[in-house]
C-alpha positions in Angstrom: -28.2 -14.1 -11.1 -25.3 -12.0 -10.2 -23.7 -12.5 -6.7 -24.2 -9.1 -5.1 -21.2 -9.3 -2.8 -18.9 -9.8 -5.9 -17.6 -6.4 -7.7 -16.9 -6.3 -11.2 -13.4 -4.8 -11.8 -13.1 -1.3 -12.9 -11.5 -0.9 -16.1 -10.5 3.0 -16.3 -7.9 4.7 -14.3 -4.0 5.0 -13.8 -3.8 2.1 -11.5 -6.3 -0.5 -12.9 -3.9 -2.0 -15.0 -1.0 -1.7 -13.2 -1.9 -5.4 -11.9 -4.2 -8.0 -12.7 -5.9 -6.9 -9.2 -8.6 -10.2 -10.2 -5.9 -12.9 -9.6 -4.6 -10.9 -6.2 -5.9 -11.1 -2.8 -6.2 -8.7 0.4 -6.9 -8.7 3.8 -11.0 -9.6 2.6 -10.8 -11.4 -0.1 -10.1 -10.4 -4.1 -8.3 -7.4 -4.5 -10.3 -6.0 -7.7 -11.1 -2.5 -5.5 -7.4 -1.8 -4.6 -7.4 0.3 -7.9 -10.2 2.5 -7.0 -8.7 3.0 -3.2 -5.3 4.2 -4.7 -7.6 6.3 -6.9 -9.2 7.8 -4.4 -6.2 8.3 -2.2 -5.4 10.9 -4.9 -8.7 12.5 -4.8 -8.3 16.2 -4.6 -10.9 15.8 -1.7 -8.7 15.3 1.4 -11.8 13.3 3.2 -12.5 11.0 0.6 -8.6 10.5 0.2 -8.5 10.0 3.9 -11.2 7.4 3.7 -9.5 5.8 1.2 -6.2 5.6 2.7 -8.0 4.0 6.0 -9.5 1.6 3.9 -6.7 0.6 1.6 -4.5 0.5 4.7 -7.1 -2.1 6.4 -6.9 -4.5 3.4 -3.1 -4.5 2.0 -1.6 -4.6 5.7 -4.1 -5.7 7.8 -3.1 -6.5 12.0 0.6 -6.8 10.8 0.2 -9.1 7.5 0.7 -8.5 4.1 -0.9 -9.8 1.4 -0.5 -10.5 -2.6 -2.3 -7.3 -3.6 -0.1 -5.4 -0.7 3.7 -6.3 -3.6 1.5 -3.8 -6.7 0.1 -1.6 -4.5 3.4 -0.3 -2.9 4.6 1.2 -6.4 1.1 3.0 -6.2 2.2 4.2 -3.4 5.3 5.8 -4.1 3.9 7.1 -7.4 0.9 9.0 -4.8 3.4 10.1 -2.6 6.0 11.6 -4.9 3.0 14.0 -5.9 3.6 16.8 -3.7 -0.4 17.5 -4.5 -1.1 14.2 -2.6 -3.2 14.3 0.9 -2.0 12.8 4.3 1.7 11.7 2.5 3.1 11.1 5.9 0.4 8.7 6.6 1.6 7.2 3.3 4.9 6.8 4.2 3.7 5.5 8.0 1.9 2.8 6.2 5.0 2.0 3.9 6.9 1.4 7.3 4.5 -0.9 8.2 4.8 -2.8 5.2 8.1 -3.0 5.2 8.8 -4.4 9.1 5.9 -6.8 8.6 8.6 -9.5 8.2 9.9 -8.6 11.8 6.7 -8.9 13.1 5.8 -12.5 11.6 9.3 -13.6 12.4 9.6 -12.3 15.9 6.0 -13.9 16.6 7.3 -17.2 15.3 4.9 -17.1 12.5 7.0 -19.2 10.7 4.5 -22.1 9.8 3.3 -19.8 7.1 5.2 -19.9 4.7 3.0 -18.9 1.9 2.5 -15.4 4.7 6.2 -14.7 5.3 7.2 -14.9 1.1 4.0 -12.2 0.5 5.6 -10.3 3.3 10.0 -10.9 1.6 8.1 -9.6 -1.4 6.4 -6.5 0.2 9.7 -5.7 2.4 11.2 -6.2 -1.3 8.7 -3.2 -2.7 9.3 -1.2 -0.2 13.1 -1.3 -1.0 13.1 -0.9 -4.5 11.5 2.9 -3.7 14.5 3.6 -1.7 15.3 6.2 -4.6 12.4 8.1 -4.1 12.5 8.2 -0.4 15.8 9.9 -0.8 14.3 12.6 -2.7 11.2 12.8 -0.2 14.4 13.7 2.3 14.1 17.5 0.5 10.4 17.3 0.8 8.9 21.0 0.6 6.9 19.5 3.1 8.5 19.7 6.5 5.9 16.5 7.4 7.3 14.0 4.6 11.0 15.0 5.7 10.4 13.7 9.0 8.4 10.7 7.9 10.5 9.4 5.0 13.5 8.5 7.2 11.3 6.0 9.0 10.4 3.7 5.7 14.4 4.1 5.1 15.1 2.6 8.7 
């Protein structure tokens, strides 16, 4: 009998195989819905991409901590915010600033006994980084909104 509180992993759509989302975890456990919440994020629907972004926020940087699915899923992001078609963008960009300072936040708590914690979080600051090219673009944003956000990731 299948386990009802396991999903199956999609197999369609742009982000599904950008990772193997089955051997990564979140905030909640296995990451195998990250896909469809970066998916969804996109959705032309800007409820459902607001939804999406809440929930996806809740389980790749969760009270301050990163996680192993957080590393794939900030490339996502940058892909979903360089679309200027994309929902809520500054709200991508917020959460990309969180990512990126969750280092500060475990070192300054001395969270230090985790080492397994502060590595996912090197690796997401690490992400974050490596989109510094496209955050300078997002600096001539059509959108007054992402110009104003986009300095904060680069701080």
């Amino acid at each position: 009998m299948k386990d009802i509180g396991q999903r199956q992993p999609p197999t369609g759509g742009r982000f599904h195989h950008t990772a193997d989302w089955t051997a990564l975890t979140h905030a909640y456990g296995t990451a195998v819905t990250v896909p469809e919440m970066l998916e969804q994020v996109a959705s032309d629907d800007p409820a459902m991409a607001e939804r999406a972004l809440h929930n996806l926020s809740g389980t790749i940087y969760h009270q301050g901590w990163v996680y192993p699915a957080t590393v794939p899923a900030v490339a996502a992001l940058y892909e979903l915010v360089s679309l200027p078609a994309t929902h809520h963008r500054p709200r991508i960009l917020g959460l990309l600033s969180d990512i990126a300072t969750s280092i500060w936040d475990l070192e300054e708590h001395d969270e230090t006994e985790y080492d397994t914690v502060l590595d996912w979080a090197r690796a997401s600051r690490a992400a974050v980084e490596a989109g510094v090219p496209k955050l300078l673009t997002l600096l001539n944003d059509s959108d007054p909104s992402v110009r104003a956000a986009a300095p904060f990731v680069l701080a």
